[in-house]
MARMI-617945 format. One line per field, with one value per residue (C-alpha): x, y, z; chain; residue in three letters; residue number from 1. Coordinates in pm, whole numbers. Layout:
x c(X,...)
y c(Y,...)
z c(Z,...)
cadena c(A,...)
residuo c(ALA,...)
num c(NUM,...)
***
This chain:
x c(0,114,279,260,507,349,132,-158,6,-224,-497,-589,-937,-1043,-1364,-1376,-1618,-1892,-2232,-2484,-2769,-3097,-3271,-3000,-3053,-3422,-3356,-3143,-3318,-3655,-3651,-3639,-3512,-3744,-3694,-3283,-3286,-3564,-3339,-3004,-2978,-2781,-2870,-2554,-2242,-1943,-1827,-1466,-1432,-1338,-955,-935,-835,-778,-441,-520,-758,-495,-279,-460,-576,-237,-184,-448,-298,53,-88,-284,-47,277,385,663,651,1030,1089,826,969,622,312,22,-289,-621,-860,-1015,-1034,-702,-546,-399,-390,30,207,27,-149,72,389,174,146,542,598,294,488,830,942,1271,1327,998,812,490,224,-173,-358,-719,-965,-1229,-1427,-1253,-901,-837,-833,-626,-395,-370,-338,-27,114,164,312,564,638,610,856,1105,1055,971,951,700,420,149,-230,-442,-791,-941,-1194,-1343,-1616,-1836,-1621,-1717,-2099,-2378,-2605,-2894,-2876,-3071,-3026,-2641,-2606,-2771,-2500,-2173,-1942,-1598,-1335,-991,-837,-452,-317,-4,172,492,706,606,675,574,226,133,-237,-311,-472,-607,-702,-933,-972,-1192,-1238,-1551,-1456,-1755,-1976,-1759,-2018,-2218,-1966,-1722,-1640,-1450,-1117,-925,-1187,-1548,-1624,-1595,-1612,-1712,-2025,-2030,-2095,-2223,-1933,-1964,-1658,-1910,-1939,-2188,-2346,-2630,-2730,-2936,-2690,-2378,-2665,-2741,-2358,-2246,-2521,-2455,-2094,-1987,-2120,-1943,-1594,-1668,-1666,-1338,-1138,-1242,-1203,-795,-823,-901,-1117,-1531,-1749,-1883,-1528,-1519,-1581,-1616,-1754,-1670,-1777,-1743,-2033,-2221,-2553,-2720,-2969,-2714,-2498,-2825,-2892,-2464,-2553,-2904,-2786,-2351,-2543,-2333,-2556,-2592,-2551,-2156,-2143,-1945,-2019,-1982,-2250,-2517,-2327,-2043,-2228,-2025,-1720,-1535,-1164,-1220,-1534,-1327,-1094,-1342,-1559,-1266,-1172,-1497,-1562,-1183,-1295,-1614,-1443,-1642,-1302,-1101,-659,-738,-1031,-1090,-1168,-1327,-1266,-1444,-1390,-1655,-1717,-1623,-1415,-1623,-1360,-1363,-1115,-1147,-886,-965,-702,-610,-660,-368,-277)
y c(0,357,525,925,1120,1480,1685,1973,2198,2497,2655,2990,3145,3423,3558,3875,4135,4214,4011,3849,3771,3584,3910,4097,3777,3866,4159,4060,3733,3551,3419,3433,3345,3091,2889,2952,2786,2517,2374,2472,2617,2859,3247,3432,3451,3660,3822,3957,4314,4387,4389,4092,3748,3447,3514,3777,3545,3244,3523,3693,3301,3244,3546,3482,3098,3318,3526,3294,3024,3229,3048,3156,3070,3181,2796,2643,2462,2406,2593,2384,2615,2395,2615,2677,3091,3150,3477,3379,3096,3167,3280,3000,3172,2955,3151,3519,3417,3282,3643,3802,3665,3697,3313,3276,2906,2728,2547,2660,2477,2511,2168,2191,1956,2174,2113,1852,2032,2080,1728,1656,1928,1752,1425,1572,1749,1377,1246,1474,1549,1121,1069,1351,1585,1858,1932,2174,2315,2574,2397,2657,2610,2942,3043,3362,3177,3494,3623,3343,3349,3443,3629,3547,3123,3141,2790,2852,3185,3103,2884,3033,3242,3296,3287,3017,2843,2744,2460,2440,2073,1986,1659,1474,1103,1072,1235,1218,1345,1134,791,667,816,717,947,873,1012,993,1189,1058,1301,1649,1731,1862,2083,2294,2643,2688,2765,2679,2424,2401,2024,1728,1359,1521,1654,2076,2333,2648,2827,3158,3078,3124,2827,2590,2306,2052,2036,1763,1539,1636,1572,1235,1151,1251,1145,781,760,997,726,436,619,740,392,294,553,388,44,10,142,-45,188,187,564,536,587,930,1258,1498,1434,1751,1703,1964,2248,2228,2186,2147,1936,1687,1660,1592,1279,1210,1150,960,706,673,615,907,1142,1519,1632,1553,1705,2034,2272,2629,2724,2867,3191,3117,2947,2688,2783,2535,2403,2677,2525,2211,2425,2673,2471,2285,2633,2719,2382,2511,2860,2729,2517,2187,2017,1880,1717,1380,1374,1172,1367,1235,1488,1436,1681,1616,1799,1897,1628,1478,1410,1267,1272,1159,1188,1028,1246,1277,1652,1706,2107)
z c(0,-63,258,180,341,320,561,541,740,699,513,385,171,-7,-173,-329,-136,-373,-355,-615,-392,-534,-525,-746,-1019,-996,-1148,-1395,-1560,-1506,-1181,-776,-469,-367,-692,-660,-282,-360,-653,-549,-159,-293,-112,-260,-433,-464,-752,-851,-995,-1357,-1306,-1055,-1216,-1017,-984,-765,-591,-564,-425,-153,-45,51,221,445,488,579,834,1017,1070,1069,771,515,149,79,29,-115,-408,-626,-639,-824,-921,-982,-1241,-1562,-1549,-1577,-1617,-1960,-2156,-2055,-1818,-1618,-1276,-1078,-1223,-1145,-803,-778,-896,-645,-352,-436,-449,-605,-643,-736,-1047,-1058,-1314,-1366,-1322,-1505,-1377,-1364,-1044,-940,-979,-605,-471,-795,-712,-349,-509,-743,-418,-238,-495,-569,-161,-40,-359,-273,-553,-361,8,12,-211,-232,-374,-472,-574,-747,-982,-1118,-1292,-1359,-1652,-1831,-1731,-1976,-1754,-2003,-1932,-1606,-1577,-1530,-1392,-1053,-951,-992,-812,-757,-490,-397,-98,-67,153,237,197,360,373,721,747,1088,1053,692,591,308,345,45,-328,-639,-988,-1245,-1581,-1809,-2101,-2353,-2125,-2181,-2357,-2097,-1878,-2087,-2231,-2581,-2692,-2980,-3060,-3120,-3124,-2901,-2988,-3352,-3154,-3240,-2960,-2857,-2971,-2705,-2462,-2186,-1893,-2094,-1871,-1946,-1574,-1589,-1738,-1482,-1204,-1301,-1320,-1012,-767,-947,-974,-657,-388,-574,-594,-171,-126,-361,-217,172,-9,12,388,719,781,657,565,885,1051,798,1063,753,416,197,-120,-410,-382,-669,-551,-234,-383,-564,-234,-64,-301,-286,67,54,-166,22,297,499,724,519,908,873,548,480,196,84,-179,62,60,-200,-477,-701,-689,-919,-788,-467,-357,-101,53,123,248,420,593,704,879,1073,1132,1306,1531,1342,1253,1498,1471,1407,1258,931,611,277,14,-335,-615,-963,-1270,-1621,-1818,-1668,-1399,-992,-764,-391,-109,276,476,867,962,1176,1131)
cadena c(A,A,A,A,A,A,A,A,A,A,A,A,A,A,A,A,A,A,A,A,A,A,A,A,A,A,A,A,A,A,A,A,A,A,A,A,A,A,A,A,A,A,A,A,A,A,A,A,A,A,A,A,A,A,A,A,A,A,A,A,A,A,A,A,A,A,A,A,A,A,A,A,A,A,A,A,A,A,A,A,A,A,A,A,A,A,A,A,A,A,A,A,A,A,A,A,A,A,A,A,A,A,A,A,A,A,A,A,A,A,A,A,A,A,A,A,A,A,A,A,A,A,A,A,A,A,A,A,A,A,A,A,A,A,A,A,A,A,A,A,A,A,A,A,A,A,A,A,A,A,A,A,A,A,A,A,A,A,A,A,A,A,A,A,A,A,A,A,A,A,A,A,A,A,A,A,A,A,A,A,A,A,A,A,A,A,A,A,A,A,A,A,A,A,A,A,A,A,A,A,A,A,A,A,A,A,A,A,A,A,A,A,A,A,A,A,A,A,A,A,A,A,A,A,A,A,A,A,A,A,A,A,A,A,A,A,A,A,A,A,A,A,A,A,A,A,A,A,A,A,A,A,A,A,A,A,A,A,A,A,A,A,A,A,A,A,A,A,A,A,A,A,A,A,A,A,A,A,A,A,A,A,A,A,A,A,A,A,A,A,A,A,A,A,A,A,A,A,A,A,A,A,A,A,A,A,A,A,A,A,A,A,A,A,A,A,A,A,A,A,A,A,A,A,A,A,A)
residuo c(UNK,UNK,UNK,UNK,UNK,UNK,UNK,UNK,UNK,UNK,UNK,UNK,UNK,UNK,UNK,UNK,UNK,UNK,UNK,UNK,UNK,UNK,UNK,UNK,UNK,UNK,UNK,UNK,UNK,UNK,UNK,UNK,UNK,UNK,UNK,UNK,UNK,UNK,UNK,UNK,UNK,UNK,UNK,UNK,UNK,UNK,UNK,UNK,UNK,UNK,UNK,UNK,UNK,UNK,UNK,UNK,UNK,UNK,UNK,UNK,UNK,UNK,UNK,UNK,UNK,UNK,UNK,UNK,UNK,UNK,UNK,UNK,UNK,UNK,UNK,UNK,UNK,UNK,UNK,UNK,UNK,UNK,UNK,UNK,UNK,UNK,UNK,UNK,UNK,UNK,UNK,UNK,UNK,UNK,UNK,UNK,UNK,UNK,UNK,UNK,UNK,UNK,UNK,UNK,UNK,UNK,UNK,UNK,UNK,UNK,UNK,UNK,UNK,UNK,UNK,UNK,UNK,UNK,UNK,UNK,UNK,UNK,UNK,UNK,UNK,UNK,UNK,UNK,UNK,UNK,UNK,UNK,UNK,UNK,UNK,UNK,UNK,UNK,UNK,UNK,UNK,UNK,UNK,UNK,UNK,UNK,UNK,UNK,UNK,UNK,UNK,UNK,UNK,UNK,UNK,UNK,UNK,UNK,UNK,UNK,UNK,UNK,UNK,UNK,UNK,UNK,UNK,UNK,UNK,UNK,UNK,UNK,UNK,UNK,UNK,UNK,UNK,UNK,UNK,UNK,UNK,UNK,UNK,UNK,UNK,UNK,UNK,UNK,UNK,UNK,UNK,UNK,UNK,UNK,UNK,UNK,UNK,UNK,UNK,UNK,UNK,UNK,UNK,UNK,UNK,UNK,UNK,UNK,UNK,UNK,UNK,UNK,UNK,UNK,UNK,UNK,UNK,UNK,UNK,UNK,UNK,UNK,UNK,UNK,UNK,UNK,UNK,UNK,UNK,UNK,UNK,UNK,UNK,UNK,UNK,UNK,UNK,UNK,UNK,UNK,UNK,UNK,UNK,UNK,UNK,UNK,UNK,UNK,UNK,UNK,UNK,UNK,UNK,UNK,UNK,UNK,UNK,UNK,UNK,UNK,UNK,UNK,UNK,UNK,UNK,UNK,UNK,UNK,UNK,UNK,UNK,UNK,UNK,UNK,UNK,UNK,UNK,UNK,UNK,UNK,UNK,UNK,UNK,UNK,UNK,UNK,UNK,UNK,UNK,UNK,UNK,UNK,UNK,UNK,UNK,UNK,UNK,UNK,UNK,UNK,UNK,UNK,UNK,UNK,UNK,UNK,UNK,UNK,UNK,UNK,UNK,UNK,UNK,UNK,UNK,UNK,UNK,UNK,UNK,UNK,UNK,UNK,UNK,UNK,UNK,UNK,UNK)
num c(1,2,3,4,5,6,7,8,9,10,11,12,13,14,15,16,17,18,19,20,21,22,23,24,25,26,27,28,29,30,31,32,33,34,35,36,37,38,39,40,41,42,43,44,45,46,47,48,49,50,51,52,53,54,55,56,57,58,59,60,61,62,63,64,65,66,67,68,69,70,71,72,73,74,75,76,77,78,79,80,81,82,83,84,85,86,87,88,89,90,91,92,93,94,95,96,97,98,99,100,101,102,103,104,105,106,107,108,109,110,111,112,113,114,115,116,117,118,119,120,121,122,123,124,125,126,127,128,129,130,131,132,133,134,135,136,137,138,139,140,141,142,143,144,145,146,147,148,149,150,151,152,153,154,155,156,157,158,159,160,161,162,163,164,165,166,167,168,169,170,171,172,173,174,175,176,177,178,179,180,181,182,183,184,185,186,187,188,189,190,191,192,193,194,195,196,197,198,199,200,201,202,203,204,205,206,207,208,209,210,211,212,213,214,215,216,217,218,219,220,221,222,223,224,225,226,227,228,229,230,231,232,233,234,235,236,237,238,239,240,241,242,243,244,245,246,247,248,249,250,251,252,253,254,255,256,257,258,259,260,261,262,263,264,265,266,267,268,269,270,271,272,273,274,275,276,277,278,279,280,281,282,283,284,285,286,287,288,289,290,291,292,293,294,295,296,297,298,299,300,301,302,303,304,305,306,307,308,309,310,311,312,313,314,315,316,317,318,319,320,321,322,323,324,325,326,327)
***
């Protein structure tokens, strides 16, 4: 079995400050707040201003991860960003934030895996510390989904928002965090999660050609709620331990309702669940480690604890991680 070798050894968030509450949407497209919490449970989300990218966000997330634990990046020898809003198509964000904070000696990629990019990035950032790589790297999950929103696809617009949270991993053979892993990949159905760039057909099928955030949310619905509980139970499957051992279950916040079904058909009580859409939305790659970080700022998570982390979405890619919390 796989013995990791690398730590969480602190966390860090940021959302931008202005708000898109249900109300404002009601009096931009057909709709209303009732409707918005009935189908989604989603009350608000955050939106960046015109000149702030996600490398801003990614940034200012790890700022707050610096000041609250004391931490210095100096040495951090990789920084992994997790999104699909980047700045640029290149410079990667991950090299913008290498030059935000000043780090001299670093690689610095993007890893795009949509929603699920954050537990990938975490997944990556074992790896690379249990093998020896590196010995200590910056994951960033950030998003600034509403530049690529059409505010006319009420459907869509409802549910997204932006923001990013940063973890810090660190090489720790005594007190690892990671446990066990399972990705999953289900490309046939890309179809019904992506946004355009240099092409405008997949699997021969053409698209909606707009660069704007196109999702068949019926379709992405009926994939996760029956493929999520299976993986929950592959990742616990090469473990001694069973779900029912799991503290936390933070899956990625993309819809109250489809974490609510996640849940009812896993078997694992919605009462141990952690999410951040209520006031964040769906937040793409930021939506775990904010929801991660507000289950720590609330006092709900606790050293020790057992944490099953499952990131889902465009690709149509999965990744879960069972980790120890021990910050």
């Amino acid at each position: 079995m796989f013995k990791s070798k690398a730590r969480i050894t602190a966390i860090g968030s940021y959302v931008p400050e202005k708000r898109l509450t249900n109300k404002d949407l009601e009096k931009m497209i057909e709709t209303n707040d009732e409707w918005i919490v009935k189908r989604t449970g989603i009350k608000e989300r955050r939106i960046s201003h015109e000149e702030e990218f996600t490398s801003d966000i990614s940034y200012k997330a790890v700022k707050d991860l610096m000041e609250r634990y004391d931490k210095s990046v100096e040495d951090v020898d990789m920084i992994i960003v997790c999104t699909f809003s980047p700045d640029f198509n290149t410079p990667s964000v991950a090299s913008l934030v290498q030059a935000k904070l000043g780090i001299k000696n670093t690689g610095a990629i993007d890893l795009n895996a949509a929603c699920a990019g954050f537990t990938y990035g975490l997944h990556v950032a074992n790896g690379l510390v249990t093998s020896g790589l590196n010995k200590k790297v910056l994951v960033i999950g950030a998003d600034t989904l509403s530049k690529l929103m059409d505010y006319e696809d009420r459907a869509t617009c409802i549910l997204f928002g932006d923001g990013g949270g940063a973890v810090l991993v660190e090489y720790d053979e005594k007190q690892p965090s990671f446990i066990s892993s399972h990705l999953y990949s289900e490309g046939e159905g890309g179809k019904n999660l992506y946004s355009t760039n240099l092409s405008t057909r997949i699997n021969g099928e053409d698209l909606n050609n707009s660069g704007n955030l196109v999702q068949n949310g019926r379709e992405v619905y009926k994939w996760a709620v029956t493929t999520v509980p299976k993986g929950m139970q592959t990742v616990m499957k090469n473990t001694e331990f069973h779900l029912n051992d799991v503290d936390w279950f933070v899956p990625h916040s993309a819809n109250l309702r489809m974490i609510e079904s996640i849940c009812d058909r896993s078997g694992f009580p919605i009462e141990r669940t952690l999410y951040s859409l209520v006031e964040y939305g769906n937040t793409s790659s930021a939506s775990i480690p904010l929801a991660l970080d507000i289950g720590v700022s609330e006092g709900k998570i606790s050293n020790g604890e057992k944490i099953l982390l499952y990131g889902f979405g465009g690709g149509l890619a999965q990744a879960g991680l069972l980790i120890n919390w021990t910050l």
